[in-house]
HTML snippet that shows the backbone in 3Dmol.js (N, CA, C, O; Angstrom):
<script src="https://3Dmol.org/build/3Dmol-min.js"></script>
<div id="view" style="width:600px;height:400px;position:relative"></div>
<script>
const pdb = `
ATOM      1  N   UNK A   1      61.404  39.271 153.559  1.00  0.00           N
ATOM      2  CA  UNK A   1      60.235  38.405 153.571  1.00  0.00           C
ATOM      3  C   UNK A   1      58.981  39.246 153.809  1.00  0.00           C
ATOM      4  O   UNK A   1      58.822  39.983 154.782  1.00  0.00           O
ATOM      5  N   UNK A   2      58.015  39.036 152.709  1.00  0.00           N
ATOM      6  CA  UNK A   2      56.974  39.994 152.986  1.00  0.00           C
ATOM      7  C   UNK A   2      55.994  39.422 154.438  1.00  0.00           C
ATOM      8  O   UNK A   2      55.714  38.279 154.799  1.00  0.00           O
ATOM      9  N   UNK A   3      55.738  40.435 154.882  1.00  0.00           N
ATOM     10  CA  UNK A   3      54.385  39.884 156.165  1.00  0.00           C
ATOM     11  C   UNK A   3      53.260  39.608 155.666  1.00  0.00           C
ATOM     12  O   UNK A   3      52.879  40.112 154.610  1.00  0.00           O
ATOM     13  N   UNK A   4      52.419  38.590 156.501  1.00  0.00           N
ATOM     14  CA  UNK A   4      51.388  38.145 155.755  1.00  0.00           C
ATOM     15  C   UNK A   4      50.693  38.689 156.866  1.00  0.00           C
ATOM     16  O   UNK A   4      51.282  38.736 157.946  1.00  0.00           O
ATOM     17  N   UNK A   5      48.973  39.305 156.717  1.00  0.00           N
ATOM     18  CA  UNK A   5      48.233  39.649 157.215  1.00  0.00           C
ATOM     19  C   UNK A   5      47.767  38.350 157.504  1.00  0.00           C
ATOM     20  O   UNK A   5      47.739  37.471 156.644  1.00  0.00           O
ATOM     21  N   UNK A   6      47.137  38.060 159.500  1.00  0.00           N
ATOM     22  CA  UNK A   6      46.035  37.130 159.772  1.00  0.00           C
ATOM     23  C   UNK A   6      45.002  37.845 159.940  1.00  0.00           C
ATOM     24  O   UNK A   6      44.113  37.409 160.671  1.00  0.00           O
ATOM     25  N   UNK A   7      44.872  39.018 159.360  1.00  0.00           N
ATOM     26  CA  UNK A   7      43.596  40.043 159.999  1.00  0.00           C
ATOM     27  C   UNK A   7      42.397  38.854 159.108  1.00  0.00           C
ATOM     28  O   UNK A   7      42.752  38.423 158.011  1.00  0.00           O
ATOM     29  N   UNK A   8      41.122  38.449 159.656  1.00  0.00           N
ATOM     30  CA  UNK A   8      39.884  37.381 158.643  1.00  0.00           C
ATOM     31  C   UNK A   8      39.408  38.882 157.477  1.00  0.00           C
ATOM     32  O   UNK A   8      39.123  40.067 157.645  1.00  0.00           O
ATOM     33  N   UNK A   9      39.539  37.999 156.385  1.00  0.00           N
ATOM     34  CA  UNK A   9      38.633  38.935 155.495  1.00  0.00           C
ATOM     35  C   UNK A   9      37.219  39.409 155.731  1.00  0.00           C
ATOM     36  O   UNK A   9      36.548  40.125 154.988  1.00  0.00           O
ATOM     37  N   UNK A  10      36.900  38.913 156.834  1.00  0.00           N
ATOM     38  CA  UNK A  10      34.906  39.454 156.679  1.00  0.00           C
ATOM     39  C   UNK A  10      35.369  40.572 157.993  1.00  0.00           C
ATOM     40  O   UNK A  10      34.509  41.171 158.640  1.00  0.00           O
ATOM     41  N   UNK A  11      36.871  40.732 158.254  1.00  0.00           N
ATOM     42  CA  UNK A  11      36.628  42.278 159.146  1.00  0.00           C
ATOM     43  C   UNK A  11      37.359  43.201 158.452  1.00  0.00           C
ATOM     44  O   UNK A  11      37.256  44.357 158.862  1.00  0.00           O
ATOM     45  N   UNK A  12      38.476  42.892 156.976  1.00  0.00           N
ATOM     46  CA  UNK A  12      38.667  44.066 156.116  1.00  0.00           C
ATOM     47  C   UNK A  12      37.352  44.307 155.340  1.00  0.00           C
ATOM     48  O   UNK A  12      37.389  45.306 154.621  1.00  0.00           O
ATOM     49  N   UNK A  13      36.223  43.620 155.334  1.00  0.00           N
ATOM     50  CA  UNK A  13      35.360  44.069 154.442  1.00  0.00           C
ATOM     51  C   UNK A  13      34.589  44.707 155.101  1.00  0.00           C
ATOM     52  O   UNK A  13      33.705  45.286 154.470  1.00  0.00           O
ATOM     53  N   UNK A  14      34.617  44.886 156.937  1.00  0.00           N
ATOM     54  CA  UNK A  14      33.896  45.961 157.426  1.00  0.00           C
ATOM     55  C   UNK A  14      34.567  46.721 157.620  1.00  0.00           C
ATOM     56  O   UNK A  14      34.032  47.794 157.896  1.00  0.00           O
ATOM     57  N   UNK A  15      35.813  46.701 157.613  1.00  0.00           N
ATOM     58  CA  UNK A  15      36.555  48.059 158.084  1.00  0.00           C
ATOM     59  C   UNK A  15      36.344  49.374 157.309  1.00  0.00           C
ATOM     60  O   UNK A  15      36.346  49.216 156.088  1.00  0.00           O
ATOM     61  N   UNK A  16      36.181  50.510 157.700  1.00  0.00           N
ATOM     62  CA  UNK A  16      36.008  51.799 156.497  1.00  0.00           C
ATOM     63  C   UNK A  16      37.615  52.069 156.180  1.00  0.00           C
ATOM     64  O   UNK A  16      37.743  52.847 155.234  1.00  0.00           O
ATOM     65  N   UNK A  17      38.612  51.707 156.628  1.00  0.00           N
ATOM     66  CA  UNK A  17      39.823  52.151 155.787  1.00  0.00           C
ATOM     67  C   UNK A  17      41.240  50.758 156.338  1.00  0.00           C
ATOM     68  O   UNK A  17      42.077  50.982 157.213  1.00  0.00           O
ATOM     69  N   UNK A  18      41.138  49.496 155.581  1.00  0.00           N
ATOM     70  CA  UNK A  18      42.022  48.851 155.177  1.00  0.00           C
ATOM     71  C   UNK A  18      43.045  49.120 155.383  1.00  0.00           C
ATOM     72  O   UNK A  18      43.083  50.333 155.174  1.00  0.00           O
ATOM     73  N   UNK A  19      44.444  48.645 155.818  1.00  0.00           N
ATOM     74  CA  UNK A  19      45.617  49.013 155.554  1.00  0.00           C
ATOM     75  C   UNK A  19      45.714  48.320 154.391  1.00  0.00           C
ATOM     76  O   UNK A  19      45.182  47.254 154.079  1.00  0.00           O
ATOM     77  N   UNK A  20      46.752  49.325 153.522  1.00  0.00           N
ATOM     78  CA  UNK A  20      46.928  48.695 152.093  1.00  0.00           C
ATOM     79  C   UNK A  20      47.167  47.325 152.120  1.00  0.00           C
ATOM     80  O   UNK A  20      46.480  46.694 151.317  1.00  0.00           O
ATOM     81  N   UNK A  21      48.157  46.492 153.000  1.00  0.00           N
ATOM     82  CA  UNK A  21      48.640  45.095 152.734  1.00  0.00           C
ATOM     83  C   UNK A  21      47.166  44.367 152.870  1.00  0.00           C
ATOM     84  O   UNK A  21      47.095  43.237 152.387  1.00  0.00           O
ATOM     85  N   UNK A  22      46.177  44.826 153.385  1.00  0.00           N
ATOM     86  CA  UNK A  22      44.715  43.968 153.474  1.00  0.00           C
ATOM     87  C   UNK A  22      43.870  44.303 152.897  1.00  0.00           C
ATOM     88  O   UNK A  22      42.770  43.768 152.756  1.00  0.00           O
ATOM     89  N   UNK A  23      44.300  45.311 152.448  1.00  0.00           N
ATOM     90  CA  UNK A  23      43.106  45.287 150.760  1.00  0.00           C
ATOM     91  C   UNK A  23      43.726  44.592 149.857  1.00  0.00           C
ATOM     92  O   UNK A  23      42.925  43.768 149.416  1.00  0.00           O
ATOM     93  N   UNK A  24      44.681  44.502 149.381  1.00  0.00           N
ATOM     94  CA  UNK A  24      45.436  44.011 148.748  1.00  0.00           C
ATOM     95  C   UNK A  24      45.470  42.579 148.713  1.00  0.00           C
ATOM     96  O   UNK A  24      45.673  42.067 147.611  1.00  0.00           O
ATOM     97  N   UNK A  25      45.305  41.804 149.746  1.00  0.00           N
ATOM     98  CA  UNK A  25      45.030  40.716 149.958  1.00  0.00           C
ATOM     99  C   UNK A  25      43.281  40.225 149.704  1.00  0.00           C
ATOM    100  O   UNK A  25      42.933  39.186 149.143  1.00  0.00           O
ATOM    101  N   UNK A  26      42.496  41.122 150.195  1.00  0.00           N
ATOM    102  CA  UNK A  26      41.179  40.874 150.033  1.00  0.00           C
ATOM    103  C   UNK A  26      40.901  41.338 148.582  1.00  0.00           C
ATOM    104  O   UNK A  26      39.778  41.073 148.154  1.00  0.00           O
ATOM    105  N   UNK A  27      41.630  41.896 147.882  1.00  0.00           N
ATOM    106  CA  UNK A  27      41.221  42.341 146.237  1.00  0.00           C
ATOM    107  C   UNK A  27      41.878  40.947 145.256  1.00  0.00           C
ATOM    108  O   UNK A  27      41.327  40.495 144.252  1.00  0.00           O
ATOM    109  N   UNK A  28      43.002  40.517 145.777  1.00  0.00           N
ATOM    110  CA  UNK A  28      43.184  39.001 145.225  1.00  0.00           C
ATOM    111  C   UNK A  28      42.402  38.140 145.596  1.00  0.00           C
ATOM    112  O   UNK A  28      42.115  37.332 144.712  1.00  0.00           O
ATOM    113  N   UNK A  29      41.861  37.959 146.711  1.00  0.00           N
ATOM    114  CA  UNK A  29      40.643  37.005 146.993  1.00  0.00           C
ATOM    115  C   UNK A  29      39.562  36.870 146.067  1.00  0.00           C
ATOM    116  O   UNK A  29      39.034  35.905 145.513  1.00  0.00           O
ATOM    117  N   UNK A  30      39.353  38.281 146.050  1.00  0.00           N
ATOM    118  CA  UNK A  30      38.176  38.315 145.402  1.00  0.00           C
ATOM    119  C   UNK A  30      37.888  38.458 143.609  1.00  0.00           C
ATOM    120  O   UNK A  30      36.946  38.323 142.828  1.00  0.00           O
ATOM    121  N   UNK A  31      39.204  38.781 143.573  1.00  0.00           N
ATOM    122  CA  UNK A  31      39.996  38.249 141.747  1.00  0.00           C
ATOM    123  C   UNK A  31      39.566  36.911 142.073  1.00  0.00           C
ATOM    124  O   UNK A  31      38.336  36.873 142.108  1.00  0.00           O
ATOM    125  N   UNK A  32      40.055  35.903 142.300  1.00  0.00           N
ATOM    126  CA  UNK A  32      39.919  34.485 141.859  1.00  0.00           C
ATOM    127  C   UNK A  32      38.790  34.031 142.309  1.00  0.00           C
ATOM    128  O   UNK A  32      38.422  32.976 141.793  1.00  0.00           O
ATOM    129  N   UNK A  33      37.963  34.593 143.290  1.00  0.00           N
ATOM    130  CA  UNK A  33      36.365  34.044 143.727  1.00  0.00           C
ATOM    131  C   UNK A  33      35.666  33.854 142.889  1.00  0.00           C
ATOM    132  O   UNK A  33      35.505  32.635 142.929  1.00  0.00           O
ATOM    133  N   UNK A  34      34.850  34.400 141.757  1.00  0.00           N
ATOM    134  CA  UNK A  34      34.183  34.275 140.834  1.00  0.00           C
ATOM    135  C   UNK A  34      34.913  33.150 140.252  1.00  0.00           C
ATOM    136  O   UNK A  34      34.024  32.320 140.060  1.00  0.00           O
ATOM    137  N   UNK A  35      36.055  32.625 139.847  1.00  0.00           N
ATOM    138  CA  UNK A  35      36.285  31.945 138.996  1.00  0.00           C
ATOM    139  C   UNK A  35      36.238  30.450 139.627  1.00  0.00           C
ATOM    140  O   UNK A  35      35.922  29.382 139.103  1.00  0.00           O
ATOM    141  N   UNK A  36      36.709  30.792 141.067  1.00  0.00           N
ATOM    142  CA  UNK A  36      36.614  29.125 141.652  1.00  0.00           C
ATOM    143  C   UNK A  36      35.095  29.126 141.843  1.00  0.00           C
ATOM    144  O   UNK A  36      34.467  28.112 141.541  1.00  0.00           O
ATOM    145  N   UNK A  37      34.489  30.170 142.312  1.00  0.00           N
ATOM    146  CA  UNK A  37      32.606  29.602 142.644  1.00  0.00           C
ATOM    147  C   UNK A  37      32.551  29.317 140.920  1.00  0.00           C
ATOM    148  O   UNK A  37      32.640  28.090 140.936  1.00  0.00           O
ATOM    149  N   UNK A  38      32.496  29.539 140.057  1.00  0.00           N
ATOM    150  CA  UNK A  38      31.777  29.146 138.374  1.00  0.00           C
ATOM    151  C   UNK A  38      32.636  27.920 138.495  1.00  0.00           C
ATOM    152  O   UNK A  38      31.834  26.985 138.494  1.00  0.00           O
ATOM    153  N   UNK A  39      33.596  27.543 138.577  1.00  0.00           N
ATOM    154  CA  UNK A  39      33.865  25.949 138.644  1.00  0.00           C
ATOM    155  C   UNK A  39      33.616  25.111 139.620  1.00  0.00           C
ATOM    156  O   UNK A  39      34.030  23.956 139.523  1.00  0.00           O
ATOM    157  N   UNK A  40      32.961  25.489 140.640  1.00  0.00           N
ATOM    158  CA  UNK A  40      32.168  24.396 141.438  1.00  0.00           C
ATOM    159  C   UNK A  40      31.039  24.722 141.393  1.00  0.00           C
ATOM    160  O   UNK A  40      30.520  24.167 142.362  1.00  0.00           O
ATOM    161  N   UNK A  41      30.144  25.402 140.765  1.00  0.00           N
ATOM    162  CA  UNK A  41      29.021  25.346 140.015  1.00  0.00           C
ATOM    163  C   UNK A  41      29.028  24.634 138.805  1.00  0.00           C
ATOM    164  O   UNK A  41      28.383  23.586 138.779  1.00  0.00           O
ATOM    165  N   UNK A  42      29.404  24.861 138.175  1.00  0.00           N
ATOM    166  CA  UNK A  42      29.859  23.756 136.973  1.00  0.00           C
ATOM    167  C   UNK A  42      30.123  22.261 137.278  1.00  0.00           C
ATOM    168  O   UNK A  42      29.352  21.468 136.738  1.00  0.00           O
ATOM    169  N   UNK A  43      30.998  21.816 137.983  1.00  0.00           N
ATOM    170  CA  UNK A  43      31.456  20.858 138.262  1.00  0.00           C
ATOM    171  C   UNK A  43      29.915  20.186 138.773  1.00  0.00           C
ATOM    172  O   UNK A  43      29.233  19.429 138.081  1.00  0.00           O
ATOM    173  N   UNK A  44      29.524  20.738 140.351  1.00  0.00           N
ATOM    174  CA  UNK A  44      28.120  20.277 141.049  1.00  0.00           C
ATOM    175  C   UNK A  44      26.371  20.199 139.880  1.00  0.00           C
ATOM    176  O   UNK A  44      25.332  19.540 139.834  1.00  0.00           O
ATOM    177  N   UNK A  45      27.080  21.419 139.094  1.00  0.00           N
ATOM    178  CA  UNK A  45      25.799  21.076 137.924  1.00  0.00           C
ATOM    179  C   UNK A  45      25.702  21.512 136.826  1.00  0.00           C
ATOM    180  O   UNK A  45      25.063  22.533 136.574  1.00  0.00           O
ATOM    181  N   UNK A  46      26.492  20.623 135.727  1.00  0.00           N
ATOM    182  CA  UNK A  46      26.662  20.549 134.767  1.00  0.00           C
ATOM    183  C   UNK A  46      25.621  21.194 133.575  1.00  0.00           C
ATOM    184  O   UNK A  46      25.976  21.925 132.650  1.00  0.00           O
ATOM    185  N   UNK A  47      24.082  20.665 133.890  1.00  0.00           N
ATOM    186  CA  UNK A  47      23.198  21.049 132.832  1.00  0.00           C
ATOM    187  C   UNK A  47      22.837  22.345 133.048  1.00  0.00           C
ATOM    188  O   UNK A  47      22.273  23.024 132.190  1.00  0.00           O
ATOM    189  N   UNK A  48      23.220  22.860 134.495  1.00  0.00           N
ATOM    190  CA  UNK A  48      22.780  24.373 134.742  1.00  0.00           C
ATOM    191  C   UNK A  48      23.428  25.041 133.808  1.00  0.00           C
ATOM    192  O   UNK A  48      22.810  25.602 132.903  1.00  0.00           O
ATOM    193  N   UNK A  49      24.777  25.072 133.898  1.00  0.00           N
ATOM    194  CA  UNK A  49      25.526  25.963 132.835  1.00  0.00           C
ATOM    195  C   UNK A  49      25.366  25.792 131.941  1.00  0.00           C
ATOM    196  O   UNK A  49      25.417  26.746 131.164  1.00  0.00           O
ATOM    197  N   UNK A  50      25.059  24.442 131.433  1.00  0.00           N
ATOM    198  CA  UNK A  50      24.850  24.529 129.649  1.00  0.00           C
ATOM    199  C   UNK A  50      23.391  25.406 129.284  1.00  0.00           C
ATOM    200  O   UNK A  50      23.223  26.092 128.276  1.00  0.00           O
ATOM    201  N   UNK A  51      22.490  25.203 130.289  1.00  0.00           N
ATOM    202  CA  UNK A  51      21.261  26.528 129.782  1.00  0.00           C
ATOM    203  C   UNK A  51      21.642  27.762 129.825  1.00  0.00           C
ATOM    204  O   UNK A  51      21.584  28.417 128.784  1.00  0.00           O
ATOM    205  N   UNK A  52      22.145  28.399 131.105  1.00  0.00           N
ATOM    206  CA  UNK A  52      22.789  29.802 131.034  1.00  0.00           C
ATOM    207  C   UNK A  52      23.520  29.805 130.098  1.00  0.00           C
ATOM    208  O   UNK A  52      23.033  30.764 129.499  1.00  0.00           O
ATOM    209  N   UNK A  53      24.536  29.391 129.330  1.00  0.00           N
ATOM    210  CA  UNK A  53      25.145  29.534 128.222  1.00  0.00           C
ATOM    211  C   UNK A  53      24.279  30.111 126.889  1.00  0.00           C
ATOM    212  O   UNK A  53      24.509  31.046 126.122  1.00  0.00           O
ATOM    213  N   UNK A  54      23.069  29.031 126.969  1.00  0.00           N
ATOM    214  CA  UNK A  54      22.008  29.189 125.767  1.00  0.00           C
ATOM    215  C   UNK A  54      21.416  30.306 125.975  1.00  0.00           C
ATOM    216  O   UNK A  54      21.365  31.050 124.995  1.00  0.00           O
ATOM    217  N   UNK A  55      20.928  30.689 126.977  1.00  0.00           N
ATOM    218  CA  UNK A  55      20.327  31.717 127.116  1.00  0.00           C
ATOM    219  C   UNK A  55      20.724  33.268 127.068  1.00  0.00           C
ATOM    220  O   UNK A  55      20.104  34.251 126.663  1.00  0.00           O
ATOM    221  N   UNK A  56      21.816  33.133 127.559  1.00  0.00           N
ATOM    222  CA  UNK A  56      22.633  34.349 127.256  1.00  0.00           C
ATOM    223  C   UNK A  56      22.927  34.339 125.849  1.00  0.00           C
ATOM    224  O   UNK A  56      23.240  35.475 125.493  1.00  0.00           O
ATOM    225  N   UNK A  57      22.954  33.402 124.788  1.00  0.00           N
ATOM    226  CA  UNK A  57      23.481  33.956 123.576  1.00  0.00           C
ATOM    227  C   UNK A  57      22.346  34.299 122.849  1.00  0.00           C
ATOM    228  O   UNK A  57      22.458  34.811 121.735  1.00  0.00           O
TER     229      UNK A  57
END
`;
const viewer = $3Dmol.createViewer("view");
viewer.addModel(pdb, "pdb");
viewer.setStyle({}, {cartoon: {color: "spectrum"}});
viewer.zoomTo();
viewer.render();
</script>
């Protein structure tokens, strides 16, 4: 059974050297962050994204 780190992520992101199992954990966090914040931006405001869309193309 793998161990799960309770170390909070806002003290692997000050730490200067991570143990691997908590970077590892804070580098999957932060894989799926961008994607859940753009869908509750989206969701909370719909017409925002449809301009950034326009504008970027």
């Amino acid at each position: 059974m793998r161990r799960v780190s309770r170390v909070p992520l806002a003290f692997i992101l000050s730490s200067k050297n991570p143990r691997p199992e908590d970077k590892r954990r804070l580098d999957e966090f932060m894989a799926t962050f961008r994607e859940r914040s753009k869908a509750k931006i989206a969701k909370q405001f719909p017409p925002l994204v449809d301009e950034v869309h326009k504008e970027n193309q």
